[in-house]
C-alpha positions in Angstrom: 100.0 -38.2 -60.6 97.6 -38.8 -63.1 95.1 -41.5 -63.6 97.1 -43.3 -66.3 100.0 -43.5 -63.7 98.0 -45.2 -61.5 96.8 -48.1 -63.7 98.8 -50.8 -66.0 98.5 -51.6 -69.5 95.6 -53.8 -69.6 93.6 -51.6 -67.3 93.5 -53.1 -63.6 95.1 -51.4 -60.8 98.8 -50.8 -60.0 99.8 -52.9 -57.2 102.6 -50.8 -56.4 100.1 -47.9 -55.5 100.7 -46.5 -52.2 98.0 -46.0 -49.7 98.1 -41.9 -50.4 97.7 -42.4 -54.1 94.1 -44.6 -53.3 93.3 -41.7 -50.5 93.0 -39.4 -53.7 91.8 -41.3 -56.1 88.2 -41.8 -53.5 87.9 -38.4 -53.0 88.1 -37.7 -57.5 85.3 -40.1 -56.7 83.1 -38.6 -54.8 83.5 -35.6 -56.2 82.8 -36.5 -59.5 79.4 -38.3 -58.1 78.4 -35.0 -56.2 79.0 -33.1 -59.2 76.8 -35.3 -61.5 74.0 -35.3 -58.7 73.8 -31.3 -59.0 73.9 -31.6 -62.3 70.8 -34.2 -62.1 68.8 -31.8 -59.7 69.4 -28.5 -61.6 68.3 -30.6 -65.0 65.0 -31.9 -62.8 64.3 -28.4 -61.7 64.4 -26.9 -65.1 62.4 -29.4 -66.2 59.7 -29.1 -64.0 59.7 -25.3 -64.1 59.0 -25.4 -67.5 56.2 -27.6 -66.9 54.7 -25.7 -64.5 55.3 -22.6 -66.6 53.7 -24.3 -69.3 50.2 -25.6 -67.2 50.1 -21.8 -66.3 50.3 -20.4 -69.5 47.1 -23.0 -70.3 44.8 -22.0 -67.6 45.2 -18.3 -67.7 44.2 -19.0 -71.4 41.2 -20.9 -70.2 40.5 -18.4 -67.0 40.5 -15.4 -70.3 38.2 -17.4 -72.2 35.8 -17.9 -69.1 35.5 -14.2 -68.1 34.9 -13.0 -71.8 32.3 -15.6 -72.0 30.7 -14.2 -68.6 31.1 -11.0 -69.7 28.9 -11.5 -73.2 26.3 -13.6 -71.0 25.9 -10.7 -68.7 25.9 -7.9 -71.3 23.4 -10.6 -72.8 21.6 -10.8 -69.5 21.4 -7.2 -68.6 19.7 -6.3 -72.0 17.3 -8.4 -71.8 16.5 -7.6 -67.8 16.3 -4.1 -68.6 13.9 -5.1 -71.6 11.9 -6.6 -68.7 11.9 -3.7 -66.6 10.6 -1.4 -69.3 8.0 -3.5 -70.4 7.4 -4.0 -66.4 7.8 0.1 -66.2 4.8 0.7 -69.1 2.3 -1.7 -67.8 2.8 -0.2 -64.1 2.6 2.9 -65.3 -0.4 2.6 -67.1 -2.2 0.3 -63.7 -1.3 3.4 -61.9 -3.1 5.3 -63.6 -6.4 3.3 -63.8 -5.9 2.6 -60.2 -5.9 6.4 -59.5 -8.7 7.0 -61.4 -10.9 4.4 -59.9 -9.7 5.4 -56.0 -10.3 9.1 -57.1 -13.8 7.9 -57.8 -14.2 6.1 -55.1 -13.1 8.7 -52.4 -15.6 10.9 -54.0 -18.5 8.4 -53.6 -17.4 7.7 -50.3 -17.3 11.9 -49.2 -21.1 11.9 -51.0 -22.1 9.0 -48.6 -20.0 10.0 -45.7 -22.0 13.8 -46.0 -25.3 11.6 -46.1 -24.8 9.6 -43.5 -23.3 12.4 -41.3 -27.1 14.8 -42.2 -29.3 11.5 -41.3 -27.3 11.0 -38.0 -27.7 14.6 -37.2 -31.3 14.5 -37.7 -31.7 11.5 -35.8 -29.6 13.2 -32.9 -31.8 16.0 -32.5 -34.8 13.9 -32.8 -33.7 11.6 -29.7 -32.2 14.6 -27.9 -36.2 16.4 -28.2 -37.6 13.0 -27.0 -35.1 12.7 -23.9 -35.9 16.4 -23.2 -39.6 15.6 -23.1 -39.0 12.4 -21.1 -36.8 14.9 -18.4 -39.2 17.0 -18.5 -41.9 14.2 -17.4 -39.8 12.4 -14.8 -38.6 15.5 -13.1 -42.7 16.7 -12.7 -43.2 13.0 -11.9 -39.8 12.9 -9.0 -41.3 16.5 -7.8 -44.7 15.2 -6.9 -42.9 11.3 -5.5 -40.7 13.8 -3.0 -43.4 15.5 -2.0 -45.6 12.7 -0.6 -42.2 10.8 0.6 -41.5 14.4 2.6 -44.8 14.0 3.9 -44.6 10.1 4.7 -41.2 10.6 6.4 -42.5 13.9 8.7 -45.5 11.2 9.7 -42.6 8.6 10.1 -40.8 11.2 12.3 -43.6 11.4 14.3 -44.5 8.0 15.0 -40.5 7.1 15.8 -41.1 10.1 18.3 -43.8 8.3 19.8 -42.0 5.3 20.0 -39.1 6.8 21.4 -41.1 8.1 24.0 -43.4 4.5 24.6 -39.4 2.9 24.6 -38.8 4.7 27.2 -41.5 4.8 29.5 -40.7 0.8 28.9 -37.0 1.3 29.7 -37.9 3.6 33.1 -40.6 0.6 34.1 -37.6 -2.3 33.1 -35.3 -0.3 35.9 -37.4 0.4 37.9 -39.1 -3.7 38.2 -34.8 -4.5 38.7 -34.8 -2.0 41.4 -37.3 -3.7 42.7 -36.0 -7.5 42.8 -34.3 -9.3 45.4 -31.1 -11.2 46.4 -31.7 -13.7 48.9 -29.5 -16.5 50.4 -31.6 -20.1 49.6 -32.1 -23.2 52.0 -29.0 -24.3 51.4 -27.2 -20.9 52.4 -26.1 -20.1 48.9 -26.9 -16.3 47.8 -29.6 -17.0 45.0 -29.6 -14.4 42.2 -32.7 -11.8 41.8 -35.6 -12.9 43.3 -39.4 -12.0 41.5 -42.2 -12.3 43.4 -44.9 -11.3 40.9 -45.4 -12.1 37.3 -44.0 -8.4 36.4 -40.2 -9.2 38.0 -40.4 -12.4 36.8 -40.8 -10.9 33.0 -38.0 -8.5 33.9 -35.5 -11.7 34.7 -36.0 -13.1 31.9 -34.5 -10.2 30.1 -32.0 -10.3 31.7 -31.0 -13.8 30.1 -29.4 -15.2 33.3 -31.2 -18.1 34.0 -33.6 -20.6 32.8 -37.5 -20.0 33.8 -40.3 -22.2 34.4 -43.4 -21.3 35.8 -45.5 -23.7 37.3 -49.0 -24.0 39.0 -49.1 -27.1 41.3 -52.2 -29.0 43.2 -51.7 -31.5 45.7 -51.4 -35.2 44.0 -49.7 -38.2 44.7 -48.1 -38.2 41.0 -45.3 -35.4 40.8 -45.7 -33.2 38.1 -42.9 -32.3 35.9 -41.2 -28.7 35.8 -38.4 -27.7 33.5 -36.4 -31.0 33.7 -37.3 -31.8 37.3 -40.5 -33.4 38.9 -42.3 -32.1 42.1 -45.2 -32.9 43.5 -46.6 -30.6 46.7 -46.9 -32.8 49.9 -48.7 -29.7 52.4 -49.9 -26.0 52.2 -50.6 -23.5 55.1 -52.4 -20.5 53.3 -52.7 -18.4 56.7 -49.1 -18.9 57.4 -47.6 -19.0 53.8 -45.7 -22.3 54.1 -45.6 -25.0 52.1 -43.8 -28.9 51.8 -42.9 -30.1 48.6 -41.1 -33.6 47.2 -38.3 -32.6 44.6 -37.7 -35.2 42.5 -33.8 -34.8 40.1 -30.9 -37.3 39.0 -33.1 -40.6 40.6 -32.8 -38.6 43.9 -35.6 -37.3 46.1 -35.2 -34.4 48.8 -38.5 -33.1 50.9 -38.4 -29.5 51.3 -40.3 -29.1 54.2 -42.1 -25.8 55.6 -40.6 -23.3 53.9 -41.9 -19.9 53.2 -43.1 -18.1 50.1 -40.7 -16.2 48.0 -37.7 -18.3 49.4 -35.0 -20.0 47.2 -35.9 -23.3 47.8 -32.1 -24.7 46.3 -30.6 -28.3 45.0 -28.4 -29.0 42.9 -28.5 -31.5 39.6 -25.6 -32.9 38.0 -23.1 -31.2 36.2 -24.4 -28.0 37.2 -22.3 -25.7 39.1 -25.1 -23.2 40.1 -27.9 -24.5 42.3 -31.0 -24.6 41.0 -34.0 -22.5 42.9 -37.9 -22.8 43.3 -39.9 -19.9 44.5 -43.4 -20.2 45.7 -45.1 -16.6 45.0 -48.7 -17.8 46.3 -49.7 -20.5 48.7 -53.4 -21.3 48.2 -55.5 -24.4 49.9 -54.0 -27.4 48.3 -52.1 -25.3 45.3 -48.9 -23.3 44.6 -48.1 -20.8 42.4 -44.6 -20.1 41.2 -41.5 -20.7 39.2 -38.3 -22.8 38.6 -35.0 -21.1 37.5 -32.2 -23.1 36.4 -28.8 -21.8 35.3 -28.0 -20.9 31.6 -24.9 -23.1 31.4 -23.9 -26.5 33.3 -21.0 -26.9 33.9 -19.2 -29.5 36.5 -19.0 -28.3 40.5 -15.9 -28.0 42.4 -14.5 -31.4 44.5 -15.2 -29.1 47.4 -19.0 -28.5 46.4 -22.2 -30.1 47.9 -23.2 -32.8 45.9 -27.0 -33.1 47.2 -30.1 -31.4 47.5 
């Protein structure tokens, strides 16, 4: 059927078309619209590749003319650098030179002075070395004669450390023999006193012994008691033919008689805070007068609960 067929006279549309005859005709349609749209994109793509053919063609002119103009700057360029360099090149060349000459000078000014300095400092080497030789010389006569008289000084040294060797101990054989000689003795109060002296001579040896405190006393019969140490006494009696004596101890606001008791006993009370008892020995008994000492103990220190708290 044909498209004639399928339309009147004046143009409009068969009415007696059946509905297979309309089913064709849309599909003539739509292809006839499909083909014009490729033909649309395959005259857009042409179009446009000719356009970009065309921009390309113009910038690899452009990118030509660029590189030949770099390449005339640089040719440009390069002459006149290496015009530079060999203007650069002659005045180095010739600064060279007139700084070699100059240094070659200088190095041999400085050998010249260098070999002068060197000959002086030689000279004045051997000159010191002469005047230390000499000064050697000097102190070595001068240390010769200074040992001899310190030899002699230290053989008369020698000597007198032998003689004090020998006084030292003569002093130590007297010092052991005085301790052999003192006394342990048990006081008034029963207590064991410690070394008893009963001349001035023991009495120096306990006191190098550092035990004890000692105070030697001379007393006379008066009615004010006379301080000892850190105690008072005052002597009450004396029986020269019998060597007794009574005395009035007088310690911590306490007073204790210690009456008739004999020379050379520990005559013991105690003071406050002091462990030890403290002793007083009569060596002489003279009309009206004792002679003796007090000892006291080196370190106070309280007494026991169980301890006697009195004279």
């Amino acid at each position: 059927m044909s498209l004639n067929d399928s339309t009147n006279a004046n143009g409009a549309p068969r009415t007696d078309e059946t509905p297979q005859t309309r089913s064709h005709t849309g599909v003539l349609w739509l292809l006839f619209l499909g083909l014009a749209l490729v033909l649309a994109g395959g005259v857009y793509q042409f179009v446009r590749a000719e356009h970009l053919s065309r921009d390309l063609a113009v910038m690899q002119a452009n990118t030509e003319k660029r590189i030949a103009a770099l390449n005339d700057r640089a040719v440009i360029d390069t002459e006149s650098n290496q015009q530079r360099f060999d203007a650069l090149k002659s005045q180095l060349e010739g600064a060279t030179a007139a700084a070699l000459r100059q240094a070659r000078t200088e190095v041999t000014r400085t050998r010249s002075q260098l070999a002068k300095n060197i000959q002086q400092t030689q000279q004045e080497l051997e000159q010191k070395h002469q005047e230390v030789a000499s000064q050697l010389s000097d102190l070595k006569q001068d240390t010769s004669s200074k040992l001899q008289d310190t030899s002699a000084k230290l053989q008369d040294t020698s000597s007198k450390l032998q003689d004090t060797n020998v006084k030292l101990d003569q002093v130590s054989s007297d010092v052991e023999k005085t301790n052999s000689d003192l006394k342990r003795m048990v006081g008034d109060l029963g207590v064991m006193s410690g070394n008893i002296a009963t001349n001035g001579k023991e009495l120096a040896a306990l006191r190098e012994l550092g035990e004890r405190n000692y105070f030697e006393f001379d007393l006379s019969k008066a009615k004010v008691p006379q301080k000892v140490g850190n105690i008072r006494v005052a002597l009450k009696k004396t029986d020269p033919k019998r060597n007794r004596f009574t005395m009035e101890v007088y310690a911590d606001d306490k007073t204790v008689e210690k009456k008739d008791r004999t020379i050379n006993e520990p005559v013991q009370f105690y003071v406050a805070g002091s462990r030890q008892p403290c002793e007083i020995v009569v060596n002489q008994v003279k009309r009206n007068e004792v002679v003796g000492y007090l000892a006291t103990p080196k370190v106070n220190a309280g007494r026991t609960a169980g301890g006697s708290t009195g004279f």
